[in-house]
Residue, then its C-alpha position, 0 to 999 in steps of 0.5 A: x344581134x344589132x340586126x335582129x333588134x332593127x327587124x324586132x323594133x321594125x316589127x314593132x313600129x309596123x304594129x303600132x301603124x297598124x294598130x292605129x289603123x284598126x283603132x281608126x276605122x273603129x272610133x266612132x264619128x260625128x256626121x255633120x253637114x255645112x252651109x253658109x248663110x247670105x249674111x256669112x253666119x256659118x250654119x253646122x247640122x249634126x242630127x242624131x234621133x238617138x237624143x231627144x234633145x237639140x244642143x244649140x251652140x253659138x260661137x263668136x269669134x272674139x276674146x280677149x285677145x282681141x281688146x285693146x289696152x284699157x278697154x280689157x274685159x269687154x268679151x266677158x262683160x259682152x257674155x254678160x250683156x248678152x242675157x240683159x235683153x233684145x228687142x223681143x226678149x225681156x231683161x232676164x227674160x231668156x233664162x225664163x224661156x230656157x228654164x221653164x221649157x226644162x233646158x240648160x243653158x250658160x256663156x263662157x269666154x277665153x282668150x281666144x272666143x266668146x261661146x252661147x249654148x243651151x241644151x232643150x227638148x227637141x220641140x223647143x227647137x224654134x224658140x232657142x233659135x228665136x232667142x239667139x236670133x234676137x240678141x245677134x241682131x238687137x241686143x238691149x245696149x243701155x246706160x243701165x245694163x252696163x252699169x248692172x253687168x259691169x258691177x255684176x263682172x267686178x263682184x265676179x272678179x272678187x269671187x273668183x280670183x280677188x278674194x281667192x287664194x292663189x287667185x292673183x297667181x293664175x292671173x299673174x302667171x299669164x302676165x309674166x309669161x307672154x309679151x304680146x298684149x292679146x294673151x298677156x292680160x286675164x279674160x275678167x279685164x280690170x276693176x278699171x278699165x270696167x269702170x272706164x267704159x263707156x256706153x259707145x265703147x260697149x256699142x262700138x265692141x258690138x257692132x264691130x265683132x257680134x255679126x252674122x259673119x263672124x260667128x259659127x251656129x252649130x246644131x246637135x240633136x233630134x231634128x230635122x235638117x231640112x227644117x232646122x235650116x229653114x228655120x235657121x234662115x227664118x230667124x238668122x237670115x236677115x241679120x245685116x252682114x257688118x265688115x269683117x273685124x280686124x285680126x289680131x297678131x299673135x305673134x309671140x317672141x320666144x323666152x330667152x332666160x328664165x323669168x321668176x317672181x314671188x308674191x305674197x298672199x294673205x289668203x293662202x295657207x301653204x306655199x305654191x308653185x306655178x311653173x310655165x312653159x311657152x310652147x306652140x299653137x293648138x292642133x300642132x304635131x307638136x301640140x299632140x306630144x304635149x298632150x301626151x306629155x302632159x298626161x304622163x306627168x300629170x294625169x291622175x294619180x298613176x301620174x309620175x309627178x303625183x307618184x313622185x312629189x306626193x306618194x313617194x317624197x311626200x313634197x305636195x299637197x297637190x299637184x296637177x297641170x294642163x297643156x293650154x290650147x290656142x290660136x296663138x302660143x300656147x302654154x305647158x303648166x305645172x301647178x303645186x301646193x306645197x306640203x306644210x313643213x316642206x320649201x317651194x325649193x325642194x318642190x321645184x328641184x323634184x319636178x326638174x328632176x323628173x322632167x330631166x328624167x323623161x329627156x333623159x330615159x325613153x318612154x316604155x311602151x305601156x306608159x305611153x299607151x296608157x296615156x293615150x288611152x287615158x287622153x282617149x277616153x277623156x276625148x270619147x266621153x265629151x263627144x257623147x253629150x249633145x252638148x259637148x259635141x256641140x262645143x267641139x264642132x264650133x271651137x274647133x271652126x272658131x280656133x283653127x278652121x277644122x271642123x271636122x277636126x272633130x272626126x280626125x283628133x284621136x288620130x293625131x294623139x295616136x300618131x304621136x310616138x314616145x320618140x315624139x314626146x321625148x323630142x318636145x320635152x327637150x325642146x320647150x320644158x327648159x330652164x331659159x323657157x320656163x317661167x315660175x311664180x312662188x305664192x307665199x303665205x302673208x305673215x299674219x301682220x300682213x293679212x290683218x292689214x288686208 
């Protein structure tokens, strides 16, 4: 009997290999090619005429971890700066251009970057070149566009996390559970520092980090590659290489005991959890079985803690989550709200007891597969936008050197077995590893007085 159950579970790991293999040669790929140009700005061409578009995407390799202690903010504001004008370009004047030639176009900043895209008719491939060129090599730094965009980033701050509910947990969250400066503090930076800096500070941060060489232009879309490039060269190509900027240190101490606060919100209508774990840097094997974890838990309704917390124990109001991907250390995060008439407490011991639970019993085979598939889908439906694509070949040079991870992505998640998955919920989702933020509603005295 032992005998036959080894052969029947060799059979079975032979399977899988060999379903993988077959799922790898279908997946499709994204073909691309590389160059540098003589000033170090890493050039990526990835044609496809099957979109009349061109998704332009240019990314810097600065965040917020690489400020200092009271100068945080400045990646963000600088996403900010970046549309207040260039030597060619008038102030607001680079929405007009995208806008009226029917394109999109945005900015987003995180800890570990700092991205510009538009997206565009095919044959406005020139002027998007132009635009981007232009504020790399002569941005509008002046008293009165720092002054515009800081008041324009601290009314964002408000918007966002000041007058939100729960908006001072995201925030506090990442505080509490890092140690190292570069991911303690939140990408929108503080009402002061914002208010402390400087026009030479704000010059200094340009000059050190917003140069050809310390960023990746990646080109998606129907063009030509022999034209794009010496169109790329035309408008990049004599932008001065400045010295390579520092790199951070992102070494991060592991937790040694449980860290737990609560705090008190005027704004917030029900009790919330927020539970966090320190876990590993991105594109890890074991990054790859958080994923697959995370989607276990708490990937959409079929999920275990949506089924378990809200369907069957009725505990939350909503529950969710997410394996947060970086250079450094990242990050497993469970998010709850608590039901009206239930206790934070009794929340937290129900998702203890289903992360025990997958320590504790093996994974079917059927859930992990539906995890995958559902981690699957999710990767596949980006990579079909021009624009997603785009963001992908770039993040994935900026972050961890590996374009082409790209192409290899869905292999690594379909290698992660349930054996895996089970190995690193023992290894990062415990007690002296975890930090938890309780947010209480204020009483009403409290809010008033607010």
């Amino acid at each position: 009997m032992v005998r036959m159950l080894l052969v029947a579970t060799a059979l079975a790991a032979l399977g899988a290999v060999a379903a993988n293999a077959a799922r790898a040669e279908k997946s499709p790929r994204v073909s691309f090619t590389e160059t540098y140009l003589k000033n170090g700005l890493r050039v990526q061409l990835a044609p496809d005429p099957s979109v009349p578009v061109i998704a332009l995407h240019v990314a810097y390799r600065v965040g917020s971890k690489d400020e200092r202690k009271g100068l945080t903010g400045f990646a963000h504001l600088f996403e900010h700066m970046m549309f207040k004008g260039s030597e060619n370009v008038g102030d607001g004047e680079h929405f007009y251009q995208i806008f009226t030639a029917g394109g999109v176009m945005n900015g987003t900043t995180s800890a570990d970057m700092t991205n510009y895209y538009e997206t565009l008719p095919a044959n406005q491939l020139e002027m998007a070149l132009f635009l981007e060129a232009d504020r790399m090599r002569s941005l509008a730094i002046t008293q009165e566009n720092l002054d515009n965009q800081r008041h324009a980033v601290q009314e964002e701050r408000r918007l966002r996390l000041d007058n939100q509910p729960y908006g001072r947990s995201l925030e506090r969250i990442g505080e509490l559970l890092y140690d190292n400066f570069a991911y303690k503090h939140s990408p929108i930076g503080s009402m002061e520092d914002l208010n402390a800096a400087t026009l030479e500070d704000i010059e200094e941060f340009f000059e050190t980090y917003y140069a050809p060489n310390n960023a990746v232009l990646t080109l998606v879309g129907d063009f030509d590659s022999k034209v794009a490039l010496q169109l790329i060269e035309k408008y990049f190509g004599s932008i001065p290489r400045r010295a390579d900027p520092p790199r951070v240190d992102l070494t991060e101490p592991p937790l040694t005991a449980e860290r737990r606060e609560t705090l008190q919100d005027p704004l917030a209508r029900l009790p919330h959890v927020l539970i966090a774990f320190k876990t590993v840097p991105g594109n890890t094997p074991d990054h790859y079985a958080l994923e697959v974890l995370g989607s276990i838990l708490f990937g959409g309704d079929s999920s275990r803690l949506y089924q378990r917390l809200n369907k069957e124990l009725e505990l939350v109001a909503g529950i969710g989550g997410y394996v947060d991907e970086r250079i450094g250390t990242g990050s497993f995060r469970i998010s709850a709200t608590v039901r009206q008439g239930r206790e934070p407490k009794e929340v937290e011991a129900a998702i203890y007891e289903e992360l025990e639970r997958i320590k504790r019993e093996s994974i079917a085979a059927w859930e992990l597969e539906k995890a995958k598939n559902a981690t699957r889908f999710g990767y596949y439906n980006a990579i079909r936008g021009a624009q997603s694509r785009a963001m992908l070949l770039g993040s994935f040079t900026v972050k961890f050197d590996d374009p082409n991870l790209i192409n290899t992505r869905v292999s690594k998640l379909d290698a992660v077995t349930a054996r895996d998955v089970q190995r690193v919920a023992r290894q990062y989702l415990h007690e002296r590893n975890r930090v938890v933020l309780v947010t209480m509603p204020a009483a009403a005295t409290s809010a008033a007085a607010n």
